[in-house]
C-alpha positions in Angstrom: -18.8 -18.8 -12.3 -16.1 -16.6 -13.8 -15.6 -13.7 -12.3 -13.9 -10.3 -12.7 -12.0 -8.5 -11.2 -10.8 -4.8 -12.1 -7.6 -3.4 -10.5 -7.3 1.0 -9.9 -3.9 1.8 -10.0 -2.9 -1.0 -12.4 0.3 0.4 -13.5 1.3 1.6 -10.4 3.8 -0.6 -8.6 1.6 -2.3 -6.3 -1.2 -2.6 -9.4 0.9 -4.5 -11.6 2.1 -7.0 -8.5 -1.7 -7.6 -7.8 -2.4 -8.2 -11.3 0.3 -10.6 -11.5 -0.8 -12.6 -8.3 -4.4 -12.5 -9.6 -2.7 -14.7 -12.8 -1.8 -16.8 -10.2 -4.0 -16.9 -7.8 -7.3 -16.5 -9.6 -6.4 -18.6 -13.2 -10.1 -18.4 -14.1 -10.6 -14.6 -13.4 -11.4 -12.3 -16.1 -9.2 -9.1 -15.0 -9.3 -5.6 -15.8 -6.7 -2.8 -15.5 -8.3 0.4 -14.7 -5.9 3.4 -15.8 -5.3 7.3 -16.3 -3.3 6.3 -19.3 -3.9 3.0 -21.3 -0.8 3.4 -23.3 0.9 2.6 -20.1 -1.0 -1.0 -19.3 -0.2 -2.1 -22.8 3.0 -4.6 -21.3 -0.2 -5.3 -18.7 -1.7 -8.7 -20.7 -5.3 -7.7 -20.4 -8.1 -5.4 -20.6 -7.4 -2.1 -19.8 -9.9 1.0 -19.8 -9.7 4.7 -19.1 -10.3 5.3 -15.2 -9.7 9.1 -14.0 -10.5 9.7 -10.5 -11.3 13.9 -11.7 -13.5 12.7 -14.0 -16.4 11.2 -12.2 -19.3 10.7 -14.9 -16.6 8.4 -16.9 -15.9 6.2 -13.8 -19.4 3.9 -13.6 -19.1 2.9 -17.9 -15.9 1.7 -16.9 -16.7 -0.9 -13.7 -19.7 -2.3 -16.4 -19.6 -6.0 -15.3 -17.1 -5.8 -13.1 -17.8 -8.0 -10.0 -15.2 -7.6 -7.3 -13.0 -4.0 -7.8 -9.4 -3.6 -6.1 -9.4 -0.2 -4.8 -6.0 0.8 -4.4 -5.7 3.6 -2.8 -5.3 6.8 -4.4 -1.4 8.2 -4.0 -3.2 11.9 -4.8 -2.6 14.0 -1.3 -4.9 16.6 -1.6 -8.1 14.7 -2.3 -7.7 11.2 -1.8 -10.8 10.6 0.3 -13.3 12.9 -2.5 -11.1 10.6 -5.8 -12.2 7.6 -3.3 -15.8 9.0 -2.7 -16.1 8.9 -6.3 -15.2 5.9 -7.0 -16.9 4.1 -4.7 -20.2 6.2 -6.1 -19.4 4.8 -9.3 -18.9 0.9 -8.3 -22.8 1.3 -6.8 -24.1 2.4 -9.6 -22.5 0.0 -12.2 -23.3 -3.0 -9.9 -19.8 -4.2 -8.7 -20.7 -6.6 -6.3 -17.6 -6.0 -3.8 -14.8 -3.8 -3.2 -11.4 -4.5 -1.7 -9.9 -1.9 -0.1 -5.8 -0.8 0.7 -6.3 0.6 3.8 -3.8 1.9 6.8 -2.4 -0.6 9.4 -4.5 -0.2 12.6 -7.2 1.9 10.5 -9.4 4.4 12.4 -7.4 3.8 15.5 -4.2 4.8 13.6 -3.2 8.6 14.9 -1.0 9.5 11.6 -1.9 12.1 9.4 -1.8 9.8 6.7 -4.3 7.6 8.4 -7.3 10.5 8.1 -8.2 10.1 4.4 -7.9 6.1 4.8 -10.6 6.5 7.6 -12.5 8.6 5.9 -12.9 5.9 3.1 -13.6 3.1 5.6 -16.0 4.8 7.0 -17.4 5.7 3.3 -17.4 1.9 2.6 -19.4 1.0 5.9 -22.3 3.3 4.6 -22.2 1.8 0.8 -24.7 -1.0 0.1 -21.6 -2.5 -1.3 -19.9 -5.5 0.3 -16.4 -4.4 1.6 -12.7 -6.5 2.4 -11.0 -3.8 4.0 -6.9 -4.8 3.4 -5.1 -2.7 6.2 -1.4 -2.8 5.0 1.2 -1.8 7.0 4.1 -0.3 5.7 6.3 -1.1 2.4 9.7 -2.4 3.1 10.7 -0.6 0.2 9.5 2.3 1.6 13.2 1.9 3.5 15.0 0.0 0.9 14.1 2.4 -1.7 15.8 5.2 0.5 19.6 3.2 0.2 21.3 5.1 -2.3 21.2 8.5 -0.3 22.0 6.5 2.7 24.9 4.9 1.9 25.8 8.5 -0.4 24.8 10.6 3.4 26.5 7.6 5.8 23.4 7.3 7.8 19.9 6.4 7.5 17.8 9.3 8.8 14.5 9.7 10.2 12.2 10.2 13.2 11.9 6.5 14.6 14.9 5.8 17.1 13.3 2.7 19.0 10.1 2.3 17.6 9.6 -1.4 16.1 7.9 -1.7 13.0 6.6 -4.7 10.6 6.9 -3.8 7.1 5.8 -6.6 4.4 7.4 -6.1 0.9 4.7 -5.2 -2.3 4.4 -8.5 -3.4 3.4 -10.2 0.1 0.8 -7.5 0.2 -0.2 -8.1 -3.6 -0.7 -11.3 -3.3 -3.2 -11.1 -0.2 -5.4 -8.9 -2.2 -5.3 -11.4 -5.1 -6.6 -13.8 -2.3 -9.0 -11.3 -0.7 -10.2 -10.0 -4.2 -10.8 -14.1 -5.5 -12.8 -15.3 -2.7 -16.4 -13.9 -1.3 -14.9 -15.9 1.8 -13.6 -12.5 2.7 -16.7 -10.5 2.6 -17.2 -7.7 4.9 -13.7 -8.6 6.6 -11.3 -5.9 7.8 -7.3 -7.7 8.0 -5.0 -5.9 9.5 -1.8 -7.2 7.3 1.9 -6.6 7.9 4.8 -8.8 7.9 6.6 -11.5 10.5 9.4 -9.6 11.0 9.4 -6.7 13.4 12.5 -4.6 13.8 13.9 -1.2 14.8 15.3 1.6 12.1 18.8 1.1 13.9 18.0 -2.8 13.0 17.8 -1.8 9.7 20.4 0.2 9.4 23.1 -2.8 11.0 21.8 -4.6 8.3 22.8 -2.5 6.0 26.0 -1.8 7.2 26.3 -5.6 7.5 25.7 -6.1 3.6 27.7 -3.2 2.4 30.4 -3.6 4.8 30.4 0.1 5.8 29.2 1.4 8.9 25.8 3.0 8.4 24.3 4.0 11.3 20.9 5.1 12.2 20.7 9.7 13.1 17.7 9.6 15.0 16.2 13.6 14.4 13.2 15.1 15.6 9.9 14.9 13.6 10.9 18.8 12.9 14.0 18.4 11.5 13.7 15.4 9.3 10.4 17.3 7.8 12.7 20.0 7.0 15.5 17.7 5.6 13.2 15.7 3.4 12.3 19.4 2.0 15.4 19.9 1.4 15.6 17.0 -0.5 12.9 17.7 -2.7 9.7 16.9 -1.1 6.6 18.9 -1.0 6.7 20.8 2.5 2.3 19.0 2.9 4.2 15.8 2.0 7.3 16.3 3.8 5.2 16.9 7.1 3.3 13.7 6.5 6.1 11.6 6.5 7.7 13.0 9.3 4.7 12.6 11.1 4.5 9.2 10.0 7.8 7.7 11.3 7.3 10.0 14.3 4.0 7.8 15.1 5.8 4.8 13.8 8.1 5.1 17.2 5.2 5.0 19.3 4.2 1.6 17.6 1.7 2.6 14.7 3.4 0.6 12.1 3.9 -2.6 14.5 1.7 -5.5 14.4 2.6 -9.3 14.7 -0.7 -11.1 14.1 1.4 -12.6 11.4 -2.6 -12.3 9.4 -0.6 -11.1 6.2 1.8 -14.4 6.2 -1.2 -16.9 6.8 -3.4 -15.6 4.3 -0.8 -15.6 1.6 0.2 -19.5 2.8 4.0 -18.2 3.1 6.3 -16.3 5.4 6.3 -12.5 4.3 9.6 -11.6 2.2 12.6 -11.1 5.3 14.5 -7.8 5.8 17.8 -9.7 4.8 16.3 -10.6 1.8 14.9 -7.0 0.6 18.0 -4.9 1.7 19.9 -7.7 -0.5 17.5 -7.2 -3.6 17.4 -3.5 -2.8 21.5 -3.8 -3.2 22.2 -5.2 -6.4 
């Protein structure tokens, strides 16, 4: 039987990696882009309809036939857990059959701040009469790739992890598991905890770096204080600012390591290597 699948954040950057797995993945799936803005799934290649978290009584016409929905979650700070709430609400009243979740790596045992809306919405999934894959990603490598270019402009990658290990997975290793959590029941009621096969330190990542640029680069360890206040003075939202100090703060007391290797085995392929996305990240 054919199924489909609807995607929430489609045009996001994880979204349209998940959609593009799903082509892949699940040939025979029906799939449908849910989106703020539709103009913006155009270049998506399917179905695309209106989805907007604030505006709750639209959100159930939209999931009509929809039998497994990717719930990506929401990048909205201040009320991720009541824009998940709703849409969860939503799915049980239009009939999805299952959700798959993008969860936190290590879930309600996680002690970020980040972590609190996530367990929140786990804990809002375990109450639903829905059937729920709970996908528990670990960090983006991009998350530290991305950061390059005011690395190498500053001479040091900066943050709040000194020694802390860590096992980021890149998008697309973490897309592609939901394409194969979201295209087989096989998963039902299953809670992964994903993240990829190669753990390193921040000072590891920055030697690479200075390996492939062939500058030194090294690592400033700073308090959790200091690089909230520098990523303000960057730009960042002192709420979001704190969060991600917090977050690499936690991450050197292991809450971002994990080497189940879960993420490479369902995926049937090693998770992308650090060499690999500083490279990509440096072209």
């Amino acid at each position: 039987m054919t199924q489909t699948i609807a995607i929430t954040g489609a045009t996001g950057q994880l979204g349209r990696l998940t959609i593009d797995a799903l082509r892949s993945r699940a040939p025979g799936a029906t799939l449908v882009a849910l989106v703020r803005d539709s103009a913006k799934a155009a270049d998506l290649g399917v179905e695309a309809r209106p989805f907007d978290y604030h505006k709750p009584a639209t959100l159930a016409p939209a999931l009509a036939g929809v039998d497994v929905l990717v719930l990506i979650s929401s990048s909205d700070f201040n009320d991720r857990a009541g824009q998940h709430a709703n849409v969860i609400r939503a799915a049980e009243a239009a009939g999805v059959r299952r959700i798959v979740y993008t969860s936190i790596l290590k879930g309600v045992a996680s002690p970020m701040i980040l972590a609190q809306d996530h367990i929140a919405t786990e804990a809002l999934l375990a109450a639903s009469p829905l059937t729920a894959t709970v996908a528990r990603n670990g960090w983006y490598t991009e998350n530290y790739t991305g950061t390059l270019a005011g690395a190498l402009q500053a001479g040091a990658v900066a943050g709040a992890n000194a020694s802390g290990k860590i096992s980021p997975a890149a998008r697309a290793d973490y897309a592609e598991a939901l394409a194969v959590l979201a295209s087989d029941d096989a998963h039902a009621g299953k809670v992964y905890e994903l993240a990829g096969d190669e753990a390193f330190t921040m000072p590891d990542f920055a030697a690479e770096v200075s390996a492939q640029t062939g500058r030194d680069v090294p690592y400033a360890a700073m308090s959790k204080e200091a690089y909230a206040q520098m990523l303000e003075q960057v730009g960042l939202p002192a709420p979001v600012a704190q969060i991600f100090a917090d977050s690499d703060a936690c991450a050197a007391e292991g809450a971002l390591f994990d080497d189940s290797k879960t993420l490479s085995r369902l995926i049937g392929r090693p998770t992308t290597p650090l060499k690999d996305a500083v490279a990509a990240a440096l072209r």
